[in-house]
VOTORFI-490464 format. One record per residue (C-alpha): x negated, y negated, z negated; residue in three letters. Coordinates in steps of 0.05 Angstrom, whole numbers. Layout:
BEGIN
ATOM   east  north     up resn
ATOM      X      Y      Z  ALA
...
This chain:
BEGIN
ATOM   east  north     up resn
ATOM  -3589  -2790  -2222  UNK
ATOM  -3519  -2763  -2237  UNK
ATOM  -3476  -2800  -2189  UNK
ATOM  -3435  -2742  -2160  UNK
ATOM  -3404  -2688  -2185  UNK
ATOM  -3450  -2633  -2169  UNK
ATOM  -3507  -2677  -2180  UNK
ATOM  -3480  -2676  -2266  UNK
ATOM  -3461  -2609  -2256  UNK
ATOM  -3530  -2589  -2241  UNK
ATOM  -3560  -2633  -2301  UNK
ATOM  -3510  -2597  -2346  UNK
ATOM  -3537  -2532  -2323  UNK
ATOM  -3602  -2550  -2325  UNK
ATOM  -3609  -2575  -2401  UNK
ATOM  -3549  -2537  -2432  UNK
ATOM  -3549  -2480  -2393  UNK
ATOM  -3514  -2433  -2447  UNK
ATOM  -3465  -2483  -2479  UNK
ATOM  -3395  -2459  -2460  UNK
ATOM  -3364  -2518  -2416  UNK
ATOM  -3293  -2472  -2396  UNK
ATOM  -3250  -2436  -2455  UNK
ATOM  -3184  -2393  -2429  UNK
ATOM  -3145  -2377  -2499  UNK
ATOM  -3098  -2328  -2470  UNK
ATOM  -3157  -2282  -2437  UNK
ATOM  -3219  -2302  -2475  UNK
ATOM  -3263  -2312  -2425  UNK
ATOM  -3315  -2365  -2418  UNK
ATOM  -3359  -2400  -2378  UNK
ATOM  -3426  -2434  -2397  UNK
ATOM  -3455  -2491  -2351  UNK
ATOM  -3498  -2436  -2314  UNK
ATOM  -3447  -2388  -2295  UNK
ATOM  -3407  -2454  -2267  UNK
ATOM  -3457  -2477  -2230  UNK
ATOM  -3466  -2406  -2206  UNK
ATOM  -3384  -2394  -2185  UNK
ATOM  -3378  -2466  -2166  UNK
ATOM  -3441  -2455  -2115  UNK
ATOM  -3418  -2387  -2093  UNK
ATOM  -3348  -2423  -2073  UNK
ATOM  -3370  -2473  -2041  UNK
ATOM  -3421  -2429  -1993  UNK
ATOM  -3351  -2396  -1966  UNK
ATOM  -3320  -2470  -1959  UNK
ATOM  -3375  -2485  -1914  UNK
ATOM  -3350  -2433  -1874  UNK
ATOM  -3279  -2452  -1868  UNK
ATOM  -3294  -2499  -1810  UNK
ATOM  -3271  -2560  -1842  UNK
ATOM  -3290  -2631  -1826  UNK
ATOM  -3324  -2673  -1886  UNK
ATOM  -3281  -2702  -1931  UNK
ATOM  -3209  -2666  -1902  UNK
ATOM  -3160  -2649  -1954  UNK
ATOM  -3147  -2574  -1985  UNK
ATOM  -3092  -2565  -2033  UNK
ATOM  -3091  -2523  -2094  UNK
ATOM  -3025  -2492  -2122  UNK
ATOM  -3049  -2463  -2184  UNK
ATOM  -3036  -2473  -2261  UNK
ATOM  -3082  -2496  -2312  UNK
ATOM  -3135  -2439  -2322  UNK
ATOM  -3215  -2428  -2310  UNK
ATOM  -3208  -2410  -2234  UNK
ATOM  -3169  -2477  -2217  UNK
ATOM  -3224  -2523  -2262  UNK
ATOM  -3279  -2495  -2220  UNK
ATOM  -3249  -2491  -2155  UNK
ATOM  -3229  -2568  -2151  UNK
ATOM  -3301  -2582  -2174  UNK
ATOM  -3327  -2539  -2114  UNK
ATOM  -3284  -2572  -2072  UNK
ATOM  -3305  -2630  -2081  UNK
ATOM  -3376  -2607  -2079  UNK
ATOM  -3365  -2588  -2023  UNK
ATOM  -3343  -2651  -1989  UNK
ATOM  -3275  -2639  -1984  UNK
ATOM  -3219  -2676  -2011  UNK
ATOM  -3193  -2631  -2079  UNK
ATOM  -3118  -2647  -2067  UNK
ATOM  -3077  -2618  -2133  UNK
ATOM  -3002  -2602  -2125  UNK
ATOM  -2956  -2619  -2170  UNK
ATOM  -2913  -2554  -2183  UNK
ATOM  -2859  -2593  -2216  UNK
ATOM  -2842  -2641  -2176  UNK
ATOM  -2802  -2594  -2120  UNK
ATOM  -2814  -2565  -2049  UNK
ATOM  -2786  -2624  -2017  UNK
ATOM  -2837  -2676  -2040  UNK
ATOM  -2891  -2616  -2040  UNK
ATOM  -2877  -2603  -1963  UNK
ATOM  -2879  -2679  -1963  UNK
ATOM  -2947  -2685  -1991  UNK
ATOM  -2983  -2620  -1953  UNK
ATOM  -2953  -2652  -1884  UNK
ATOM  -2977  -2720  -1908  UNK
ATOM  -3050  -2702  -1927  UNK
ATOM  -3046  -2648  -1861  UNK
ATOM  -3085  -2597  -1910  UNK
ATOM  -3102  -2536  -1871  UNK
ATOM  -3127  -2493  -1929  UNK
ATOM  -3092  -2470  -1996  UNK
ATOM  -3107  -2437  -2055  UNK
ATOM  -3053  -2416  -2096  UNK
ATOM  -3057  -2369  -2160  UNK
ATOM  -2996  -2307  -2154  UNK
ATOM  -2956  -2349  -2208  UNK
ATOM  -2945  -2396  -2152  UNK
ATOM  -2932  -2363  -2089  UNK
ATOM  -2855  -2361  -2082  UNK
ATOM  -2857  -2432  -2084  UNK
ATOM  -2902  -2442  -2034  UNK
ATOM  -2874  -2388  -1992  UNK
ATOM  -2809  -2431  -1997  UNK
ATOM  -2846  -2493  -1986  UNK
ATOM  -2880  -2472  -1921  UNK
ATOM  -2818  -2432  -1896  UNK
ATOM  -2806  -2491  -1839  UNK
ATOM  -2876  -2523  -1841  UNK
ATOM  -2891  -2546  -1773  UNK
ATOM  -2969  -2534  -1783  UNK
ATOM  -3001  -2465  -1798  UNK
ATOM  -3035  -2468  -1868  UNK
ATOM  -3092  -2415  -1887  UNK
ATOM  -3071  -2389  -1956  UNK
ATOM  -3123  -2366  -1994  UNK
ATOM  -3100  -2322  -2058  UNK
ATOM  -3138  -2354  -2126  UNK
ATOM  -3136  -2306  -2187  UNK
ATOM  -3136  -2346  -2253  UNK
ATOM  -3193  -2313  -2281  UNK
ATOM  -3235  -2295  -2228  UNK
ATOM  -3224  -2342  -2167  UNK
ATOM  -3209  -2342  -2107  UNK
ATOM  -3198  -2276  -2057  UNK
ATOM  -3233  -2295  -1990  UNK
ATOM  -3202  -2262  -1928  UNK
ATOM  -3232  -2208  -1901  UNK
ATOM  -3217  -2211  -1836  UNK
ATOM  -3228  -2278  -1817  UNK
ATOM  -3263  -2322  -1764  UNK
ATOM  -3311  -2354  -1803  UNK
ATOM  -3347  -2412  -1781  UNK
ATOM  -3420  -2400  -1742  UNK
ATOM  -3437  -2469  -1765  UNK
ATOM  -3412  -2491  -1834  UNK
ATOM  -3419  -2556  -1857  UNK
ATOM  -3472  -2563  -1905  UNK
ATOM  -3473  -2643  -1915  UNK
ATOM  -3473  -2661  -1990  UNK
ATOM  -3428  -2709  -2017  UNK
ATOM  -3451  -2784  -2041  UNK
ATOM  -3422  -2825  -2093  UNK
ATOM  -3367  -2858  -2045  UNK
ATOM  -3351  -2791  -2014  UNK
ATOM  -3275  -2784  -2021  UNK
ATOM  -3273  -2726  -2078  UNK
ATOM  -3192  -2721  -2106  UNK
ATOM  -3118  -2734  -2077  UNK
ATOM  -3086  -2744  -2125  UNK
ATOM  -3009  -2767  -2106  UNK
ATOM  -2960  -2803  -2156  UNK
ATOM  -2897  -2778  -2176  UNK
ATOM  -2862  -2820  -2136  UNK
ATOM  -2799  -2843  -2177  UNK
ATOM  -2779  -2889  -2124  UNK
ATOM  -2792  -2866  -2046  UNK
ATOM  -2845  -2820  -2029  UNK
ATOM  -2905  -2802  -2073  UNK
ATOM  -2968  -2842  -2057  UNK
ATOM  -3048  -2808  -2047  UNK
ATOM  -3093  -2839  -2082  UNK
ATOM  -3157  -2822  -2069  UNK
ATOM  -3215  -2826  -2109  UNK
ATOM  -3292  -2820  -2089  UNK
ATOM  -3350  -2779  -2133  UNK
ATOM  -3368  -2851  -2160  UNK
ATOM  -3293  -2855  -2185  UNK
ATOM  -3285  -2796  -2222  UNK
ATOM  -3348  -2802  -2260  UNK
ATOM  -3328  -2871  -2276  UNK
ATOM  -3267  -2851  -2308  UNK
ATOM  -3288  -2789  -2348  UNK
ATOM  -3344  -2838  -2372  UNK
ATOM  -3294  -2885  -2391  UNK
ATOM  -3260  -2829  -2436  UNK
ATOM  -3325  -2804  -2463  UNK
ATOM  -3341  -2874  -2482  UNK
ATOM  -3275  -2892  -2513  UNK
ATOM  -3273  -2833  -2552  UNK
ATOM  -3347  -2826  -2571  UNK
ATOM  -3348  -2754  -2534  UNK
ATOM  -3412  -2718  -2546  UNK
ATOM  -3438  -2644  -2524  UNK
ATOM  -3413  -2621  -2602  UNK
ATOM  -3347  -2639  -2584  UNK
ATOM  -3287  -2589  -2553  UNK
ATOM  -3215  -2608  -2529  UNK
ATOM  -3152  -2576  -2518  UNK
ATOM  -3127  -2593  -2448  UNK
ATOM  -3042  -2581  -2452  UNK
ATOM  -3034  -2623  -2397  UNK
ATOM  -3030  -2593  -2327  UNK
ATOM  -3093  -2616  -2285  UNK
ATOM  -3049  -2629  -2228  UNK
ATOM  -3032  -2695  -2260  UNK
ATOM  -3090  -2749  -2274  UNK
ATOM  -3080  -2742  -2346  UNK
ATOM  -3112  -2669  -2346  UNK
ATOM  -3165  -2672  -2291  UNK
ATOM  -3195  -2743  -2301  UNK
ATOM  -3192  -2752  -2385  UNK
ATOM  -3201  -2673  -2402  UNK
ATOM  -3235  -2643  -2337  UNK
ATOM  -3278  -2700  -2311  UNK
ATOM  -3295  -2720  -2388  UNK
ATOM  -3310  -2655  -2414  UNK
ATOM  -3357  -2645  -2348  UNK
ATOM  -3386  -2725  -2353  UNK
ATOM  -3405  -2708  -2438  UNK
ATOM  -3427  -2633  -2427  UNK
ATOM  -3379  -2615  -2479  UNK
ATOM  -3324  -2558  -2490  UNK
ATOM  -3253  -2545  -2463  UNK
ATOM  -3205  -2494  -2469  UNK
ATOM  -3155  -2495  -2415  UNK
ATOM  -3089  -2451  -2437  UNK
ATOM  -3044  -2430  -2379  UNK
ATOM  -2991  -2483  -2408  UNK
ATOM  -2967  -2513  -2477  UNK
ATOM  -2922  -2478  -2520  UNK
ATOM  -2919  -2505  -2589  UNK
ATOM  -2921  -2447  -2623  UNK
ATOM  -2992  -2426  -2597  UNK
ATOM  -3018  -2499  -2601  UNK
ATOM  -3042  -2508  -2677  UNK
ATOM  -3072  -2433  -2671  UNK
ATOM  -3106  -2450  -2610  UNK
ATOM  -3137  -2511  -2636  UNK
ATOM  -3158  -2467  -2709  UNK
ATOM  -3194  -2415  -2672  UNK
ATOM  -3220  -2446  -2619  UNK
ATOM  -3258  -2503  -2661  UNK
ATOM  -3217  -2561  -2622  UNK
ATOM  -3246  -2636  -2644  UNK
ATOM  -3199  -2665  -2594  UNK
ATOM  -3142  -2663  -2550  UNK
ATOM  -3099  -2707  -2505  UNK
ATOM  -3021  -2706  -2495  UNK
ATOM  -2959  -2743  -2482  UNK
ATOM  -2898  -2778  -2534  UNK
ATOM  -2864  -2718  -2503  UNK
ATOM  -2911  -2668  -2528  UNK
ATOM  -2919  -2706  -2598  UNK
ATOM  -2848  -2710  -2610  UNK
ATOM  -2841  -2632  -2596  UNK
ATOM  -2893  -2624  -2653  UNK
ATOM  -2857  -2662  -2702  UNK
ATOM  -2797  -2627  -2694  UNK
ATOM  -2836  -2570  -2710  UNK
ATOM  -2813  -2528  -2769  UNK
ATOM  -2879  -2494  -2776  UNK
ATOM  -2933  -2520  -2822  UNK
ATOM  -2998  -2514  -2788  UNK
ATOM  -3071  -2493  -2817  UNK
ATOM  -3113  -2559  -2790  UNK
ATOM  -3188  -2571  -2809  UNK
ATOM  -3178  -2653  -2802  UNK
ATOM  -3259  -2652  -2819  UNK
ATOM  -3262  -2614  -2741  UNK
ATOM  -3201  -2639  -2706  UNK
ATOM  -3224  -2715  -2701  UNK
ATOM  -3169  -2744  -2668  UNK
ATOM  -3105  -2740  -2623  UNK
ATOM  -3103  -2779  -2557  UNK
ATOM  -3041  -2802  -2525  UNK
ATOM  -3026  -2829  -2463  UNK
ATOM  -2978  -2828  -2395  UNK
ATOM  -2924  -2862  -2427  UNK
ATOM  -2916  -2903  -2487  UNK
ATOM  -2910  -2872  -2557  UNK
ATOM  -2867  -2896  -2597  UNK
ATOM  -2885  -2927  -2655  UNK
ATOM  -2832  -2883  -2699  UNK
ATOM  -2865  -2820  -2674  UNK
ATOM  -2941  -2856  -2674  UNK
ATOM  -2925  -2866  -2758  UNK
ATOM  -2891  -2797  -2767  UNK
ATOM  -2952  -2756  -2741  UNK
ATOM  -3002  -2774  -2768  UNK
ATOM  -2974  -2780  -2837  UNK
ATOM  -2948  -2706  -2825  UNK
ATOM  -3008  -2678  -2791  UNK
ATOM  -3068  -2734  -2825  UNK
ATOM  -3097  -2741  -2749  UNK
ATOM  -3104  -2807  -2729  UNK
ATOM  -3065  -2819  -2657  UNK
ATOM  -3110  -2863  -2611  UNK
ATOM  -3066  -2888  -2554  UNK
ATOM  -3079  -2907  -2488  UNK
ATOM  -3058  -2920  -2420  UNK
ATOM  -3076  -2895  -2357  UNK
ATOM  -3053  -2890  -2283  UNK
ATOM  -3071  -2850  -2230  UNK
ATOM  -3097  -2905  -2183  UNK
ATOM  -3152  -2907  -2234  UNK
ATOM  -3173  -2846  -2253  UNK
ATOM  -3131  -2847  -2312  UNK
ATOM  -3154  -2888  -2373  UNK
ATOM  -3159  -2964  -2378  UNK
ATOM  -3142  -2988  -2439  UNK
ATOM  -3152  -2946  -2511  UNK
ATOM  -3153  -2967  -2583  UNK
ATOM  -3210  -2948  -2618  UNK
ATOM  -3224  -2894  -2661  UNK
ATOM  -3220  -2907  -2742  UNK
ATOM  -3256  -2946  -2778  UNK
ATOM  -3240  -2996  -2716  UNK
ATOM  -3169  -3033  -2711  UNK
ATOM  -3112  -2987  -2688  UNK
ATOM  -3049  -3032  -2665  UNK
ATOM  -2994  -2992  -2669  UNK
ATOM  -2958  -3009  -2604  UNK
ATOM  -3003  -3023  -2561  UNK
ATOM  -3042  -2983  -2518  UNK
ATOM  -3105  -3012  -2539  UNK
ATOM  -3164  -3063  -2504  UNK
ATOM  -3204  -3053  -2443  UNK
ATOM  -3261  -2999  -2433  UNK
ATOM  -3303  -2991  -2379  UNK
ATOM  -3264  -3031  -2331  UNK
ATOM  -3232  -3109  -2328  UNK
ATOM  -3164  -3127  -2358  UNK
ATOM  -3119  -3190  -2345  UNK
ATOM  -3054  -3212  -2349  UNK
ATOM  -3040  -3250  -2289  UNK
ATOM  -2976  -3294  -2259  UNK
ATOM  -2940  -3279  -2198  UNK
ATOM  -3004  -3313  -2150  UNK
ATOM  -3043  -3271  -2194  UNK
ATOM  -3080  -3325  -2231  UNK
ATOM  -3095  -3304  -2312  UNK
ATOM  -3053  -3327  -2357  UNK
ATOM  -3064  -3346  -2434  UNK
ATOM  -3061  -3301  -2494  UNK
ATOM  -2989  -3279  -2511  UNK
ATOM  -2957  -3293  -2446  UNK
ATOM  -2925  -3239  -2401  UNK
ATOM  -2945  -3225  -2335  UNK
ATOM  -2961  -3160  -2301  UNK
ATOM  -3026  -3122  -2318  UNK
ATOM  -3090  -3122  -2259  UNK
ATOM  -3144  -3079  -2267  UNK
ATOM  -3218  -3083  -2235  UNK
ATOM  -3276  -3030  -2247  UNK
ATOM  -3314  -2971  -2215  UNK
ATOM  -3252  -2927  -2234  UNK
ATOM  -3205  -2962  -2188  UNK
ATOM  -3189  -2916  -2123  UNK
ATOM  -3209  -2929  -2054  UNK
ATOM  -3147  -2934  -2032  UNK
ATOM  -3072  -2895  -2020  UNK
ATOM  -3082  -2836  -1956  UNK
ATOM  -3057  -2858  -1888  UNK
ATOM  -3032  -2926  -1916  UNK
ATOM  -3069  -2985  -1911  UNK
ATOM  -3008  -3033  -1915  UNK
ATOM  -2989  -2999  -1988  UNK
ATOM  -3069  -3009  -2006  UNK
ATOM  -3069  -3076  -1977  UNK
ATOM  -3015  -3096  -2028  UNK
ATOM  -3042  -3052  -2089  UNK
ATOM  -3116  -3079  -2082  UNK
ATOM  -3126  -3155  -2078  UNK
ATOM  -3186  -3178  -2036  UNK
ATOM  -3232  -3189  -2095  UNK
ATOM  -3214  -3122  -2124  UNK
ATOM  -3162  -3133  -2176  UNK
ATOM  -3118  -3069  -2173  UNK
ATOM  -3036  -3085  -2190  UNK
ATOM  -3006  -3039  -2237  UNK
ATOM  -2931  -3069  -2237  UNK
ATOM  -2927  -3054  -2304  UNK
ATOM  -2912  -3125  -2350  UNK
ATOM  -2948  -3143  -2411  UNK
ATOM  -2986  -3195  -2458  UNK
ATOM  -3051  -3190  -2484  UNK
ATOM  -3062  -3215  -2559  UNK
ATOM  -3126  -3263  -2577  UNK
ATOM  -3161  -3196  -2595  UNK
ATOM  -3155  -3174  -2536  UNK
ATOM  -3111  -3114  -2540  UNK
ATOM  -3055  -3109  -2491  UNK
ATOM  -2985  -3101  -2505  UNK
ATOM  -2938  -3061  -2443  UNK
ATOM  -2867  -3091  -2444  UNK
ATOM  -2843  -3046  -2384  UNK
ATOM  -2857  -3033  -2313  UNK
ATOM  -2835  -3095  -2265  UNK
ATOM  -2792  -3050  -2233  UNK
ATOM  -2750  -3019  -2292  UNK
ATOM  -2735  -3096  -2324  UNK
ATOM  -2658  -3095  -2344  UNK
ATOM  -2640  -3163  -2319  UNK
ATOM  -2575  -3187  -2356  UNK
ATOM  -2545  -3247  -2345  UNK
ATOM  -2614  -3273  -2322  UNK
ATOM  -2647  -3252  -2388  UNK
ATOM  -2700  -3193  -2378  UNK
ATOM  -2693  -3146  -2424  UNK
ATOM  -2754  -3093  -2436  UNK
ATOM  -2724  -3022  -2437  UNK
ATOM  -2783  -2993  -2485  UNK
ATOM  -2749  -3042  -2545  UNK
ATOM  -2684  -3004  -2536  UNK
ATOM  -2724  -2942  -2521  UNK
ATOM  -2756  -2951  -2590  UNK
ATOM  -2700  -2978  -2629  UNK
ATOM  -2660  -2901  -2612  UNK
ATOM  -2727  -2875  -2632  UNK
ATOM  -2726  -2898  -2701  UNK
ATOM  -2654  -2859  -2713  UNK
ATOM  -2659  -2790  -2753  UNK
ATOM  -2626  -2748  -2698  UNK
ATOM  -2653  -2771  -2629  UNK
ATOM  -2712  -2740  -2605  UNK
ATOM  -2722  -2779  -2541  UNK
ATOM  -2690  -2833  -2511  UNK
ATOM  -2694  -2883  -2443  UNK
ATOM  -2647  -2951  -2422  UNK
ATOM  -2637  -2968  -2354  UNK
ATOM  -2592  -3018  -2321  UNK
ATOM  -2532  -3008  -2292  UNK
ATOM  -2495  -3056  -2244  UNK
ATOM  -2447  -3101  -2270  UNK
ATOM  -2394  -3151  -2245  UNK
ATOM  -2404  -3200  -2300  UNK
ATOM  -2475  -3197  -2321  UNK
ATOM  -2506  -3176  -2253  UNK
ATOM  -2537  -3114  -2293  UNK
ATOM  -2517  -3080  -2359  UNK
ATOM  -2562  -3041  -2414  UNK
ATOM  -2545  -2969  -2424  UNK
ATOM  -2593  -2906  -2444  UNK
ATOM  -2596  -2832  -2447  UNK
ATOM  -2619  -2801  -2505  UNK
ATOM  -2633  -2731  -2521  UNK
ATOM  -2617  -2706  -2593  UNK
ATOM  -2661  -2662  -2637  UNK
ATOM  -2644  -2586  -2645  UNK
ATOM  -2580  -2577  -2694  UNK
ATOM  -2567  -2653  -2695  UNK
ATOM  -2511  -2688  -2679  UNK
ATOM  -2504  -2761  -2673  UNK
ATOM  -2440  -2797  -2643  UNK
ATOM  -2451  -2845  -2588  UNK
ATOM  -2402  -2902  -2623  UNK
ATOM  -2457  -2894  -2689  UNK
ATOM  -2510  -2901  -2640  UNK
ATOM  -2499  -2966  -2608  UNK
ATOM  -2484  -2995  -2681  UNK
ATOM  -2556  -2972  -2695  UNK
ATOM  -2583  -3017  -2639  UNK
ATOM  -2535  -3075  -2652  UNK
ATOM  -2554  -3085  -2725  UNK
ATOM  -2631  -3080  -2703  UNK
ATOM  -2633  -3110  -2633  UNK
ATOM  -2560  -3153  -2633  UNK
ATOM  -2501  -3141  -2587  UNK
ATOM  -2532  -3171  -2528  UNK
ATOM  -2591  -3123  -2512  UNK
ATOM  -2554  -3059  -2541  UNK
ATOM  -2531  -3014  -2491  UNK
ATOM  -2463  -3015  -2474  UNK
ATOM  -2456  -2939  -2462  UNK
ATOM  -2502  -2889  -2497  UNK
ATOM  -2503  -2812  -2451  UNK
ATOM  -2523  -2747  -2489  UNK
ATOM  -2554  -2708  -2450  UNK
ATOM  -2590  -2639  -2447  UNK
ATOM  -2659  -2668  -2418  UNK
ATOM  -2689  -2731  -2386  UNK
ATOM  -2722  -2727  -2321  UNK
ATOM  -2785  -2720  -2325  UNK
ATOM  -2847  -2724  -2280  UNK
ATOM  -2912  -2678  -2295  UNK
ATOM  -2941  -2727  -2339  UNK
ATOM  -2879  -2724  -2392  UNK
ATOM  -2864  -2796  -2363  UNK
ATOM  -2790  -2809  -2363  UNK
ATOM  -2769  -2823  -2296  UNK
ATOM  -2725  -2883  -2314  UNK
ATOM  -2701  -2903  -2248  UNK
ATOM  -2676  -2831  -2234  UNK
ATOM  -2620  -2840  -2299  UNK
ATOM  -2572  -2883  -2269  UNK
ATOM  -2554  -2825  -2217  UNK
ATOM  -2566  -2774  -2261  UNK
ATOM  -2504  -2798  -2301  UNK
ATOM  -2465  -2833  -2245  UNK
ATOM  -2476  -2769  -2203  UNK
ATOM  -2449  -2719  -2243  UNK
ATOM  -2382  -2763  -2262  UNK
């Protein structure tokens, strides 16, 4: 039975032994289930070694390529905690996060090692560093004190398997860790979803140092036995050749990555009788963009939502023939959805209230912090997203904003992702984010960044006249900012709560 990840790895090696599972466009190497098995095995004989204790933490600094795929899966066949950095988010919340999780081993690919160099230039604990080559793996030390009696326990299905830590937008980032059981869960809630079979082959653009990458393309490429090819990064002028000659049926990204596309001059050659469908997720897509690509492009968008307390997905729409709602992020797979009220009660169709989640997905808890877990998970397992919504009689659900982000005006909420998407809809903006600012008379006031597409230009006066004749004066932003780039986290998330300072800041 296929309950941890070694345990499916060795059923995918064992009836589709020769079936390439790993794809790296920029080399052209691949891997077929064997030869993983094979590398992944032959890793984790020299983790044994190590002398670390079951289920401790070892970090990986690496971008997306073959060697970092199969060294988080050895890791974690291993019995060790996979813990992923994410190279984006700086060396102050990365020294944060390898002091947190007290790794004692890392991997990290020549790409990456200035940054860690900086990172661990005043770490208080010494950290093994153990080179990993993108291709080929890792470069084990040769003079080291290996271990004269290496673990060699293997891992069950509530063995702690990834730490995975959120961006952390407001305070320090979070680890979320999530068992054998977990993982598989959530890449067989993707597979499901998205009918994923062994024929099948995505395109994973989105780093696997985010939950996005490593649960829906990683974990559901290794739950379906089907294909992936792993570039180094996305650049959109090597995706649509990528996904031609490498026979792509699917691939996940962000609005981010979707709106970069459109604003693509380039005319692509796509075979929509291969490339099945488009997933998006991490953020929502607006509905302008949602409508724009797939009449450009003919590939039907199926959006979803995920976080990375569970594994990544929750909620999809389902694939055509089925109902697509445009908007919404889809109806509950694999896992229970409500809507519940501030004592966390459900409410009735159409009212708003924040968004719980219960399944076999849902993590085991946050690293080191019970009290944070305590207030996450409720005692009969419903996990709390603190992100508001309704659901509609059919059951999809419908995100309105995180609880956090709510523009209160005047005591009237105000959803930032209707402003968000009102910008959306004008010809020269290319991405766009409201966020309150304090105000004497109204307690907080609406204003947004907004990014404008290349060669545009779009006055900020003209702007706010575009929201007032769609969304009236009193939700239109008072101030509209133009600015170079929004922040960011590794999921192409905007990081909403980091605007207000990022204008105020730099006045």
């Amino acid at each position: 039975m296929t309950t941890t990840l070694p345990s499916k790895l060795a059923h995918n090696a064992a009836t589709k032994a020769d079936a390439i599972w790993l794809t790296s466009p920029e080399t052209g190497q691949t891997v077929n289930w064997a030869q993983a098995q094979h590398n992944i095995q032959d890793i984790v004989s020299y983790l044994h070694q190590l002398g670390l204790r079951p289920g401790e933490p070892v970090a990986i600094a690496a971008q997306n390529c073959i060697a970092s795929a199969l060294l988080f899966t050895a890791i974690a066949s291993a019995g060790y905690l996979g813990t992923p950095l994410n190279l984006v988010s700086g060396t102050k919340a990365i020294s944060y996060v390898l002091s947190h999780c007290q790794a004692k081993v890392l991997f990290c690919t020549p790409e990456n090692k200035a940054l860690m160099d900086e990172v661990l230039s005043e770490a208080q604990d010494e950290i093994l560093i153990i080179p990993l080559h993108p291709e080929t793996g890792p470069i084990w030390p040769e003079n080291f004190k290996w271990a004269q009696s290496p673990t060699t326990d293997a891992p069950h299905p509530d063995s702690p398997a990834l730490l995975m830590y959120t961006s952390g937008t407001t305070g320090n980032p979070k680890g979320a860790v999530l068992s054998h059981a977990n993982l598989l869960a959530a890449g067989q809630n993707v597979v499901t979803a998205h009918k994923i079979t062994s024929e099948d082959i995505g395109l994973c653009v989105l780093p696997i140092y985010h939950i996005n990458g490593m649960c829906v393309t990683v974990m559901g490429s290794l739950v379906s036995a089907s294909g992936l090819v792993i570039p180094y990064k996305f650049s959109v002028s090597s995706f649509w050749p990528q996904v031609k000659q490498h026979n792509v049926s699917w691939f996940s990204a962000v609005p981010t990555l979707f709106a970069y596309l459109l604003n693509d001059d380039v005319t692509p050659d796509i075979n929509t009788d291969r490339l099945r469908f488009a997933r998006s997720a991490s953020a929502p897509l607006p509905p302008e963009t949602h409508r724009k690509f797939e009449t450009r492009f003919g590939i039907p968008i199926i959006e979803t939502m995920g976080l990375t307390e569970t594994g990544a997905q929750i909620l999809s729409n389902p694939l055509p023939p089925g109902e697509r709602k445009i908007g919404s992020p889809g109806e509950a797979i694999g896992n229970e959805v409500i809507i519940a009220d501030d004592q966390q009660n459900q409410v009735a169709a159409m009212v708003t209230g924040e968004i719980l989640i219960r399944g076999a997905n849902v993590m085991q808890g946050y690293l080191h912090q019970p009290e944070e877990t305590a207030k996450t998970i409720t005692t009969d397992g419903w996990l709390r997203t603190g992100d508001l919504g309704h659901m509609d009689e059919d059951g999809y659900v419908f995100v309105t904003g995180r609880m956090k982000e709510l523009i209160i005006k005047g005591g009237e909420n105000i959803a930032p992702r209707e402003i968000d998407e009102t910008l959306l809809e004008h010809d020269c903006v290319l991405e766009a984010a409201a966020f309150a600012v304090p105000c004497k008379n109204y307690g907080q006031r609406v204003e947004a960044c907004i990014r404008l597409k290349p060669g545009m230009h779009a006055a900020a006066d003209s702007l706010i006249q575009h929201c007032k004749d769609r969304l009236g004066k009193f939700k239109s932003p008072d101030n509209i900012h133009i600015v170079d780039d929004l922040p960011k986290g590794p999921s192409g998330k905007v990081q909403r709560l980091k605007l207000h300072d990022l204008v105020y800041d730099r006045s």
